[in-house]
PDB file with one MODEL, atoms N, CA, C and O in Angstrom:
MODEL        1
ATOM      1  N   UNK A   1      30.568-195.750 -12.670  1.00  0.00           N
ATOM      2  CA  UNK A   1      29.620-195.079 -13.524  1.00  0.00           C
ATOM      3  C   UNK A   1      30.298-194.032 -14.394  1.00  0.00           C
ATOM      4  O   UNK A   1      29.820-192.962 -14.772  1.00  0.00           O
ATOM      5  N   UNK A   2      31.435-194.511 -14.627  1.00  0.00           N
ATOM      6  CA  UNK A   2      32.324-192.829 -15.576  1.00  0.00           C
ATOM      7  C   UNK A   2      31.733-193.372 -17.232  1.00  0.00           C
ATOM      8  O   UNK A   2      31.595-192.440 -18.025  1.00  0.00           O
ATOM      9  N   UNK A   3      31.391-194.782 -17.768  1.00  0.00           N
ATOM     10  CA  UNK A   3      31.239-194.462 -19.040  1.00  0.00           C
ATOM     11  C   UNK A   3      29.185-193.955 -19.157  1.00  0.00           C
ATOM     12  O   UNK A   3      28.246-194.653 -18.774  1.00  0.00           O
ATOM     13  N   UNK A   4      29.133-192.802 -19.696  1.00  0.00           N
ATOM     14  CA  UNK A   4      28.188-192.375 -20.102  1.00  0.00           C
ATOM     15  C   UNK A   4      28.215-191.491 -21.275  1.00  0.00           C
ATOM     16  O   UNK A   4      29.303-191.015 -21.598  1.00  0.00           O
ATOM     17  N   UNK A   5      27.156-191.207 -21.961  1.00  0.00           N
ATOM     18  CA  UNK A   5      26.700-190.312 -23.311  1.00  0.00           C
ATOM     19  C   UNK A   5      27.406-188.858 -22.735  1.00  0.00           C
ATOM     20  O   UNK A   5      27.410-188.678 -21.517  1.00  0.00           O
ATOM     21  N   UNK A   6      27.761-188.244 -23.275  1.00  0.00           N
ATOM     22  CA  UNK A   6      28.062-187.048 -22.710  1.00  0.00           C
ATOM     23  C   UNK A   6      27.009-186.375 -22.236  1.00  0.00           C
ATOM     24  O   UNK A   6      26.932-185.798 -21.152  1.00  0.00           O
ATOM     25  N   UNK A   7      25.860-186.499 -23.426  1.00  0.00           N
ATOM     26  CA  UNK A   7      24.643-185.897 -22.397  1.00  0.00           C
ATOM     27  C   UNK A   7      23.911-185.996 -21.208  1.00  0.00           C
ATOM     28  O   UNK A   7      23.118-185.231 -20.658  1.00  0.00           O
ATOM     29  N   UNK A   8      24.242-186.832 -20.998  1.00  0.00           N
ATOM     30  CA  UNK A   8      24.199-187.851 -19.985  1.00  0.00           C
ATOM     31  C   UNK A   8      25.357-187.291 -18.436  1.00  0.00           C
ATOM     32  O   UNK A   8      25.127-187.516 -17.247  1.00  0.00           O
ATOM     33  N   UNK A   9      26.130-186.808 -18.822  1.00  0.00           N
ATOM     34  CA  UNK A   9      27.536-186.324 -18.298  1.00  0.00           C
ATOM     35  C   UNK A   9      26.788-185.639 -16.851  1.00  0.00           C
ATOM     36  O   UNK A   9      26.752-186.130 -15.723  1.00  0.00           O
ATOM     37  N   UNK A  10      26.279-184.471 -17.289  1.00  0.00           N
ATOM     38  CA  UNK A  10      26.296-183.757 -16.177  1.00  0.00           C
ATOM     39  C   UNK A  10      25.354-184.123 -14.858  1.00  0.00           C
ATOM     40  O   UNK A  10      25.632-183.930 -13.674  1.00  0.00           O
ATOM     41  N   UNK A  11      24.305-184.635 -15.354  1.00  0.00           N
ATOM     42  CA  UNK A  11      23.107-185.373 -14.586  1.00  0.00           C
ATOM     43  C   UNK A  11      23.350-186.782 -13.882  1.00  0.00           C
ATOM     44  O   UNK A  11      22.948-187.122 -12.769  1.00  0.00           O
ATOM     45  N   UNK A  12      24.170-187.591 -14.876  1.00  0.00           N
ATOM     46  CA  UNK A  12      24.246-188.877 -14.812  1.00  0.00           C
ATOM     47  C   UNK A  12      22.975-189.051 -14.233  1.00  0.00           C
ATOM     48  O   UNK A  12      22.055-188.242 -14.350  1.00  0.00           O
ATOM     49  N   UNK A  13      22.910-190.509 -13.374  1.00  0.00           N
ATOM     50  CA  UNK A  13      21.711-190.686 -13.183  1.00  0.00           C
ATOM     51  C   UNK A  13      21.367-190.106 -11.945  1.00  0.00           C
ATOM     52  O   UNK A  13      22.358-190.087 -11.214  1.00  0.00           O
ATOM     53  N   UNK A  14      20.240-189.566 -11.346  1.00  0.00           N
ATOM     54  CA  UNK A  14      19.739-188.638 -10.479  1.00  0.00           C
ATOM     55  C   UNK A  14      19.684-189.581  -9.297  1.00  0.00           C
ATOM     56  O   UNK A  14      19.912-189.283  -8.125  1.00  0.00           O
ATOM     57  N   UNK A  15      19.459-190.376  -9.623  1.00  0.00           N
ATOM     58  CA  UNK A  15      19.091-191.705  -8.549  1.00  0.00           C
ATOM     59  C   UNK A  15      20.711-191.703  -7.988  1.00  0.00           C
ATOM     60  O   UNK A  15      20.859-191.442  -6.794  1.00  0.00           O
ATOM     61  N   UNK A  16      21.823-191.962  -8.741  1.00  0.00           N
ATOM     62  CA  UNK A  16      22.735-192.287  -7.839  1.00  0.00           C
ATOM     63  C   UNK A  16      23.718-191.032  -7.331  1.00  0.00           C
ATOM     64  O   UNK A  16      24.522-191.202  -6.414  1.00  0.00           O
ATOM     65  N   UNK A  17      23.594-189.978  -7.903  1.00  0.00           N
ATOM     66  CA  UNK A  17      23.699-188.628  -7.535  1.00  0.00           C
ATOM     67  C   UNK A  17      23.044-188.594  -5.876  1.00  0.00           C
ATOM     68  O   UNK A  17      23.893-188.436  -4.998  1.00  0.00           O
ATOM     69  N   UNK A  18      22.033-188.691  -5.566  1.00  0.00           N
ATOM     70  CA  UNK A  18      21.373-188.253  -4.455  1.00  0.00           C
ATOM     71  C   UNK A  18      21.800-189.437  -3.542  1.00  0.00           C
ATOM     72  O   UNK A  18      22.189-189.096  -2.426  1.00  0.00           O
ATOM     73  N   UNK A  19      21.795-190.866  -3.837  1.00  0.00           N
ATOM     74  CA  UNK A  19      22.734-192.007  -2.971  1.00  0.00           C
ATOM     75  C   UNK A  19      24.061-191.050  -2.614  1.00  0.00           C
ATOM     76  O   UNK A  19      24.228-190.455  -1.549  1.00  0.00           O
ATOM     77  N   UNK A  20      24.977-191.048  -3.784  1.00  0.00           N
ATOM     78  CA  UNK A  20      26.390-190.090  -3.043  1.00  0.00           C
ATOM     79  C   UNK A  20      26.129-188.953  -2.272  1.00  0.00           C
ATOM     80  O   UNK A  20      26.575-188.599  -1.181  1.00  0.00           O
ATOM     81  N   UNK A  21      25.601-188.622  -2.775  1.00  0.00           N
ATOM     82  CA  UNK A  21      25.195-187.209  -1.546  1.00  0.00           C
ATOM     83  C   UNK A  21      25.074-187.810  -0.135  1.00  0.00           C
ATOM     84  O   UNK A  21      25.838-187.492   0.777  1.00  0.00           O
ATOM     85  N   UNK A  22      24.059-188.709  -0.005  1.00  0.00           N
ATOM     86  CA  UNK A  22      23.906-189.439   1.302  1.00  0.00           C
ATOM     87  C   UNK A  22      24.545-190.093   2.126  1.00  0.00           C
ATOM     88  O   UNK A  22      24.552-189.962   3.350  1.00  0.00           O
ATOM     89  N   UNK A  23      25.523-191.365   1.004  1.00  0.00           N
ATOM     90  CA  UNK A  23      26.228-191.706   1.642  1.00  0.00           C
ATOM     91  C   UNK A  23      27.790-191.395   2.398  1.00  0.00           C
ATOM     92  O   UNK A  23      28.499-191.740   3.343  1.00  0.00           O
ATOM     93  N   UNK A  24      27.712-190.252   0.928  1.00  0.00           N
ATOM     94  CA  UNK A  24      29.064-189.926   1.359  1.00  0.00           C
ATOM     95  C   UNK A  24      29.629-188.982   2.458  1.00  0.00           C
ATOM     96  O   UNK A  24      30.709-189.024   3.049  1.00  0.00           O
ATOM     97  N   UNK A  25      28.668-188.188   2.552  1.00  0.00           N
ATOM     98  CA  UNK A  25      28.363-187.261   3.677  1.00  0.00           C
ATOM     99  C   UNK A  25      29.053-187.318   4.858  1.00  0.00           C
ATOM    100  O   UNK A  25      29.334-186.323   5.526  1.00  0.00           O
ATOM    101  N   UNK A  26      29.490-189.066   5.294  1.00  0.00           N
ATOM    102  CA  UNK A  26      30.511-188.939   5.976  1.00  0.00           C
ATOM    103  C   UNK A  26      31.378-190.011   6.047  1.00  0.00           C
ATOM    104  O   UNK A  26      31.070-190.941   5.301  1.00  0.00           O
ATOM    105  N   UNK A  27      32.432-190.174   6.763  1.00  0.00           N
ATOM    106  CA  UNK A  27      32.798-191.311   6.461  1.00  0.00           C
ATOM    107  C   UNK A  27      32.782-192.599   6.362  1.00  0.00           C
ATOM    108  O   UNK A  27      31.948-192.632   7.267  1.00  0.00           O
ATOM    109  N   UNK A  28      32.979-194.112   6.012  1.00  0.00           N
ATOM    110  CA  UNK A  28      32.784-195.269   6.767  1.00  0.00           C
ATOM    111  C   UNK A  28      33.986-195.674   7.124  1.00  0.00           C
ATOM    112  O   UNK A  28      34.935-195.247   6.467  1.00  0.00           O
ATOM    113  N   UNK A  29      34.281-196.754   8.444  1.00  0.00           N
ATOM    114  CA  UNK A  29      35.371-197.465   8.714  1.00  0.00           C
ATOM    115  C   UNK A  29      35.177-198.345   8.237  1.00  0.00           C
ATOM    116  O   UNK A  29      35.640-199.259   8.919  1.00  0.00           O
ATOM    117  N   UNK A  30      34.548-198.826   7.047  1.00  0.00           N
ATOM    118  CA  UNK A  30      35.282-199.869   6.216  1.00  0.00           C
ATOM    119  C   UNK A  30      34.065-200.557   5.131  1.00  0.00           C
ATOM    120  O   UNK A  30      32.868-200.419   5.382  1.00  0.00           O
ATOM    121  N   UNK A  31      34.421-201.098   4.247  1.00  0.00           N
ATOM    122  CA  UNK A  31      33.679-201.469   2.971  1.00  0.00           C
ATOM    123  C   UNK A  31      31.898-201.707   3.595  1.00  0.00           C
ATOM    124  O   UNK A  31      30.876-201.040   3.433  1.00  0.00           O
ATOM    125  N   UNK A  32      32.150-202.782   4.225  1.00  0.00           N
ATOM    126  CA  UNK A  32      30.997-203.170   4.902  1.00  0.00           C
ATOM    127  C   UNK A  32      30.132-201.865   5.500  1.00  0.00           C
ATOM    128  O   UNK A  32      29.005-201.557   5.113  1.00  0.00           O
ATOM    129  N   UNK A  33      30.511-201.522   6.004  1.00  0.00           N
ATOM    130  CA  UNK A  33      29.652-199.793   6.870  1.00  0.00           C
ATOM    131  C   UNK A  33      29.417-199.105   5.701  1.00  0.00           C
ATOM    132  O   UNK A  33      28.378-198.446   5.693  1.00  0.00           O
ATOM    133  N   UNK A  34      30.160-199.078   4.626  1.00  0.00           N
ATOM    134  CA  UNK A  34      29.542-198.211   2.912  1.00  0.00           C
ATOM    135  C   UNK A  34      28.830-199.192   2.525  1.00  0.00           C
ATOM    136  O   UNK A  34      27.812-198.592   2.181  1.00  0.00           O
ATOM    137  N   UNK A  35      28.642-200.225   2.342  1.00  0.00           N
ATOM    138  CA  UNK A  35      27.551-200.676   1.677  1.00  0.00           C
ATOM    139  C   UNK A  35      26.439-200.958   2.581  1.00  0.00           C
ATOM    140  O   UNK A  35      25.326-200.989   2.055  1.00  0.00           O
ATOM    141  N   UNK A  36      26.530-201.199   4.018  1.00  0.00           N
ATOM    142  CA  UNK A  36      25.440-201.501   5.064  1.00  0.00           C
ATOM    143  C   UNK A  36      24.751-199.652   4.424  1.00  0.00           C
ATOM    144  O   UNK A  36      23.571-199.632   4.074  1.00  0.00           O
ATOM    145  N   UNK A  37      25.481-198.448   4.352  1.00  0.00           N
ATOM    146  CA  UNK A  37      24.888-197.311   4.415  1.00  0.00           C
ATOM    147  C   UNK A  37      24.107-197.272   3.235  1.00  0.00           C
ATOM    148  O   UNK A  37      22.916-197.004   3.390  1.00  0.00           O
ATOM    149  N   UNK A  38      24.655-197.546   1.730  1.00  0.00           N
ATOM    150  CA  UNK A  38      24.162-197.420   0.756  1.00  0.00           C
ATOM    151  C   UNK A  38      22.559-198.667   0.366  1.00  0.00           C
ATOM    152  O   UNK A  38      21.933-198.654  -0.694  1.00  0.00           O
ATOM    153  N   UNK A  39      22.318-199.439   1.369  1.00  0.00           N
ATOM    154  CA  UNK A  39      21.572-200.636   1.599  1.00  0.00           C
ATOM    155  C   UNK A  39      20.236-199.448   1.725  1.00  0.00           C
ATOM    156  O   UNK A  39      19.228-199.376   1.023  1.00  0.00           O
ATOM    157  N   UNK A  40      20.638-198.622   2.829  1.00  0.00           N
ATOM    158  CA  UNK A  40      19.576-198.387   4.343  1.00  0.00           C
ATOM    159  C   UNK A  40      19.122-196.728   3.303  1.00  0.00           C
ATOM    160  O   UNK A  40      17.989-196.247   3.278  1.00  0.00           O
ATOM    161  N   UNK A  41      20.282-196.179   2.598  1.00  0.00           N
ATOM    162  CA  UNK A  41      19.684-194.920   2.133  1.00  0.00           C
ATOM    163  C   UNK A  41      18.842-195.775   0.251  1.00  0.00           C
ATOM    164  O   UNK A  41      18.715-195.056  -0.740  1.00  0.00           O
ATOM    165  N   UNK A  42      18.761-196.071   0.249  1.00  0.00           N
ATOM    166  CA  UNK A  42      18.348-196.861  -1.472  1.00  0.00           C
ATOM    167  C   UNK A  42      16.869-197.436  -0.799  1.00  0.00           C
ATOM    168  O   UNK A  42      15.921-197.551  -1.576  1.00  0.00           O
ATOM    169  N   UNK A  43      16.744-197.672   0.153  1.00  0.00           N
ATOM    170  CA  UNK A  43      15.571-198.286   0.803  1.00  0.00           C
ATOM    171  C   UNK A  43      14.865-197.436   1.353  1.00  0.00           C
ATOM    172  O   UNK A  43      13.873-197.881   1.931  1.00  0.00           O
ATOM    173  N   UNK A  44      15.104-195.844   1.390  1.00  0.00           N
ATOM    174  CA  UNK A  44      14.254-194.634   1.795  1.00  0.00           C
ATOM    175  C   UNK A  44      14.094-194.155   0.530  1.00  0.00           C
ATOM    176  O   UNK A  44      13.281-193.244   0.376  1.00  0.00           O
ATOM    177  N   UNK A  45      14.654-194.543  -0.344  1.00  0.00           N
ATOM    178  CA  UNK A  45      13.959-193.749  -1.827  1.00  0.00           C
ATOM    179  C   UNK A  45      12.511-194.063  -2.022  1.00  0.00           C
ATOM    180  O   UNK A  45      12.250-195.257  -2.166  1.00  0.00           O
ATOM    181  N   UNK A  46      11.559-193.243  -2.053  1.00  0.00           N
ATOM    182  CA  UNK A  46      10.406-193.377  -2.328  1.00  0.00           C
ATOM    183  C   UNK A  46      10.065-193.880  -3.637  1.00  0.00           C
ATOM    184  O   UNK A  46      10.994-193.775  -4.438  1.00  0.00           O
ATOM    185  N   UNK A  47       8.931-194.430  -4.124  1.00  0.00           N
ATOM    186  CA  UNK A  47       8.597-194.966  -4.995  1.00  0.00           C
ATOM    187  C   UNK A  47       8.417-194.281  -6.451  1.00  0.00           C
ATOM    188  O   UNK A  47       8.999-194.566  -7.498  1.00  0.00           O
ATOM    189  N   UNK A  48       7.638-193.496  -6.254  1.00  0.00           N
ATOM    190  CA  UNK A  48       7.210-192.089  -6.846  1.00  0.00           C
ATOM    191  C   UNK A  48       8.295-191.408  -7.549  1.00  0.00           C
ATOM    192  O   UNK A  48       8.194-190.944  -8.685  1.00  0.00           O
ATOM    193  N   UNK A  49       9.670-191.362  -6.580  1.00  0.00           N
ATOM    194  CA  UNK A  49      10.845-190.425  -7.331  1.00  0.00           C
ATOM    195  C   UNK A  49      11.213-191.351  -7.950  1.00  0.00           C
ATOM    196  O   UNK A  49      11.216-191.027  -9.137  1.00  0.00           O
ATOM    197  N   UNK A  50      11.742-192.998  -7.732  1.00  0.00           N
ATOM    198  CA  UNK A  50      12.235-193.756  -8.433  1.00  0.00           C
ATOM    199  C   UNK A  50      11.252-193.859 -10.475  1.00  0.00           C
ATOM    200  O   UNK A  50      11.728-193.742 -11.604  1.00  0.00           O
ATOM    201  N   UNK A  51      10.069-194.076 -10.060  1.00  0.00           N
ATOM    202  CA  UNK A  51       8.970-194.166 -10.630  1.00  0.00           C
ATOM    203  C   UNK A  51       9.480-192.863 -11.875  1.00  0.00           C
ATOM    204  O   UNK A  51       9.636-192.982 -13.091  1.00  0.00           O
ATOM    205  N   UNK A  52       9.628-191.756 -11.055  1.00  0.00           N
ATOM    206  CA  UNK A  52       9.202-190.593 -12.184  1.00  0.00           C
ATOM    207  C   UNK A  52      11.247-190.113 -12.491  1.00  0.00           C
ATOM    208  O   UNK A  52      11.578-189.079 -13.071  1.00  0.00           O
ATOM    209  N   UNK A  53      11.983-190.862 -12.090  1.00  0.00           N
ATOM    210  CA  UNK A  53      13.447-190.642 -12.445  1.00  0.00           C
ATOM    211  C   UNK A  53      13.262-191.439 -14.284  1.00  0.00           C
ATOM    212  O   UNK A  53      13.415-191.104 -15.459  1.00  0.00           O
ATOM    213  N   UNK A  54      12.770-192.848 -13.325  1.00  0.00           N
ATOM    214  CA  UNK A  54      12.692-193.778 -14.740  1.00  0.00           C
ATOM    215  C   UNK A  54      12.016-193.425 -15.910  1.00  0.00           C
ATOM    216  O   UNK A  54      12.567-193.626 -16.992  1.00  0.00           O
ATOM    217  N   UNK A  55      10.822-192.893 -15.847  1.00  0.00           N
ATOM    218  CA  UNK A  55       9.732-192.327 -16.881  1.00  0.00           C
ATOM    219  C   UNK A  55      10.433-191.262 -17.526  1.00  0.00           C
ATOM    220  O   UNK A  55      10.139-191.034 -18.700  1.00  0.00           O
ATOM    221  N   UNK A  56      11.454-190.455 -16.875  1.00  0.00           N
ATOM    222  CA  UNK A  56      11.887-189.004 -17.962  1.00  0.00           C
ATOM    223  C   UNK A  56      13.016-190.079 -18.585  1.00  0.00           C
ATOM    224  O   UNK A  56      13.213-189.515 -19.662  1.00  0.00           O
ATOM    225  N   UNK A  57      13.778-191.115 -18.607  1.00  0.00           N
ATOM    226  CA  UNK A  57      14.683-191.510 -19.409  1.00  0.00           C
ATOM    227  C   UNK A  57      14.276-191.626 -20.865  1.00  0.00           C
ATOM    228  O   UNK A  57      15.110-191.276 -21.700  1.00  0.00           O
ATOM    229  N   UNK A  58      13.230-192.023 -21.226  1.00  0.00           N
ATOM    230  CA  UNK A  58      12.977-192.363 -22.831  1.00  0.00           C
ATOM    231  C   UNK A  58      12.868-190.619 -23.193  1.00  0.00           C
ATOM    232  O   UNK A  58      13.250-190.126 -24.255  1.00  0.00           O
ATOM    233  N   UNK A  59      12.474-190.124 -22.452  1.00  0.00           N
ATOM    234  CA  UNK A  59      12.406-188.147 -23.352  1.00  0.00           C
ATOM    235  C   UNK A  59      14.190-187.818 -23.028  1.00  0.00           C
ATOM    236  O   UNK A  59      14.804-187.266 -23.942  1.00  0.00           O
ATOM    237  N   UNK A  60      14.827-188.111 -21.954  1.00  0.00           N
ATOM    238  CA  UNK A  60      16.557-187.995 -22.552  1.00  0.00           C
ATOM    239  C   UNK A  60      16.992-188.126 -23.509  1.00  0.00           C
ATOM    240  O   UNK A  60      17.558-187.526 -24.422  1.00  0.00           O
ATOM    241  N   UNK A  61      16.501-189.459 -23.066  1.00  0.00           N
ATOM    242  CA  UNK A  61      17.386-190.166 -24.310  1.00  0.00           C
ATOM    243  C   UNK A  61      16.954-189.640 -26.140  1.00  0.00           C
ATOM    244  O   UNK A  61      17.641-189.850 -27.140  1.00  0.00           O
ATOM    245  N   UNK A  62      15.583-188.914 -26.051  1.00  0.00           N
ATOM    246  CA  UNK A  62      15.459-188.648 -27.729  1.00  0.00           C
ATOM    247  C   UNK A  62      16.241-187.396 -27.704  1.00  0.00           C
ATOM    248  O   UNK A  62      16.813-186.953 -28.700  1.00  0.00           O
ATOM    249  N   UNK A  63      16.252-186.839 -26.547  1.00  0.00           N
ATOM    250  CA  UNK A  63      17.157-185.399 -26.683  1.00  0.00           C
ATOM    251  C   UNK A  63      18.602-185.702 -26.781  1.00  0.00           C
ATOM    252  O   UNK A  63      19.200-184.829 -27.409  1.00  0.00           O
ATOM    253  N   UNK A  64      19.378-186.708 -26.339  1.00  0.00           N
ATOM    254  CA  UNK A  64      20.522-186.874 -26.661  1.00  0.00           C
ATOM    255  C   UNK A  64      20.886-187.246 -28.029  1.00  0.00           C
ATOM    256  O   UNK A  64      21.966-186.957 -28.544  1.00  0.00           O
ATOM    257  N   UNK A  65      19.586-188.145 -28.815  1.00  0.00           N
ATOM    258  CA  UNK A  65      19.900-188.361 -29.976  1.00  0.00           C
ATOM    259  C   UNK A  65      19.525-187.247 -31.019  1.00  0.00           C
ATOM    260  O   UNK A  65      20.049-187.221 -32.132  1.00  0.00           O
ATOM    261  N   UNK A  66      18.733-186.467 -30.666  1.00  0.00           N
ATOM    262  CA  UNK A  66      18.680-185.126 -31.155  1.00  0.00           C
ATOM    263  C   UNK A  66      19.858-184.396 -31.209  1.00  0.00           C
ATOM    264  O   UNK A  66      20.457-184.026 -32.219  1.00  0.00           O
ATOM    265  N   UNK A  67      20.080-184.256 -30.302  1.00  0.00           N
ATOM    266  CA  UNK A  67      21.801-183.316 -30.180  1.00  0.00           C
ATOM    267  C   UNK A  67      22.704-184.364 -30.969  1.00  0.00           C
ATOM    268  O   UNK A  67      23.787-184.062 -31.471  1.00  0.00           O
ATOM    269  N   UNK A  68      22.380-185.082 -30.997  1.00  0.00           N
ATOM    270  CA  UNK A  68      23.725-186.322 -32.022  1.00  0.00           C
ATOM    271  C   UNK A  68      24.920-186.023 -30.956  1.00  0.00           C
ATOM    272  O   UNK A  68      25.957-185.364 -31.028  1.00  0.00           O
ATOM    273  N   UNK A  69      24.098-187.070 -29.588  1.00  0.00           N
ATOM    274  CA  UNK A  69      25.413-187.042 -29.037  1.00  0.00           C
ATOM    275  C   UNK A  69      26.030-186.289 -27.829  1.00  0.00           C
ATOM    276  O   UNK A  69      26.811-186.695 -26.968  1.00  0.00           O
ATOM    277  N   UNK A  70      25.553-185.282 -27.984  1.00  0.00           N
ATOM    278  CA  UNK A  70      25.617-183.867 -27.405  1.00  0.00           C
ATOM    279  C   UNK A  70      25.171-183.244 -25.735  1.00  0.00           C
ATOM    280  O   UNK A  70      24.237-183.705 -25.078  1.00  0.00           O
ATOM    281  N   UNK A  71      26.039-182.165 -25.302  1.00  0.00           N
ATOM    282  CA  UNK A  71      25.383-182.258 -24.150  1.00  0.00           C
ATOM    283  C   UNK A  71      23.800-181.659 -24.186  1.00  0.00           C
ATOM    284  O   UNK A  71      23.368-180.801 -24.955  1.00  0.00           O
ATOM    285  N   UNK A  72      22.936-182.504 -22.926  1.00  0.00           N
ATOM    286  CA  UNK A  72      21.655-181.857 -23.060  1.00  0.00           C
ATOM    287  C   UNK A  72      21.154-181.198 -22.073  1.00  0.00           C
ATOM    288  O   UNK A  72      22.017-181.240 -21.196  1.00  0.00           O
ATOM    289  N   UNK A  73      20.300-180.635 -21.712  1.00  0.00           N
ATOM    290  CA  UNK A  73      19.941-179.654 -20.102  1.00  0.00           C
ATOM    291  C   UNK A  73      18.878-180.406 -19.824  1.00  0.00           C
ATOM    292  O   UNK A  73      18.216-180.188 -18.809  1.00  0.00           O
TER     293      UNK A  73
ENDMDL
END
């Protein structure tokens, strides 16, 4: 996930921000145990946050093209 808008930069997407937080938290012994983890935490995301992550993207995105580009808060 490194190519993004710069505005885009600091937030990236919130959804997979809060996956790393979760998964990474500790270690796995091996590929399989990171993705069995990232399976089991993506499947406790509630509907609602997914729901209302997706709905603020079209108001980003006019603010990034507002800034031409630019970082946005």
């Amino acid at each position: 996930m490194a190519c993004f808008l710069s505005g885009f930069e600091s937030s990236r997407l919130s959804i997979w921000g809060v996956l790393q937080n979760k998964v990474c938290a500790r270690p796995h012994s091996s590929v399989e145990a990171l993705k069995k983890k990232l399976v089991e935490e993506w499947d406790k995301l509630s509907v609602e946050y997914l729901r209302a992550t997706v709905d603020a993207y079209p108001r980003r995105l006019r603010a990034v093209i507002a800034a031409k580009g630019g970082r946005i808060e």
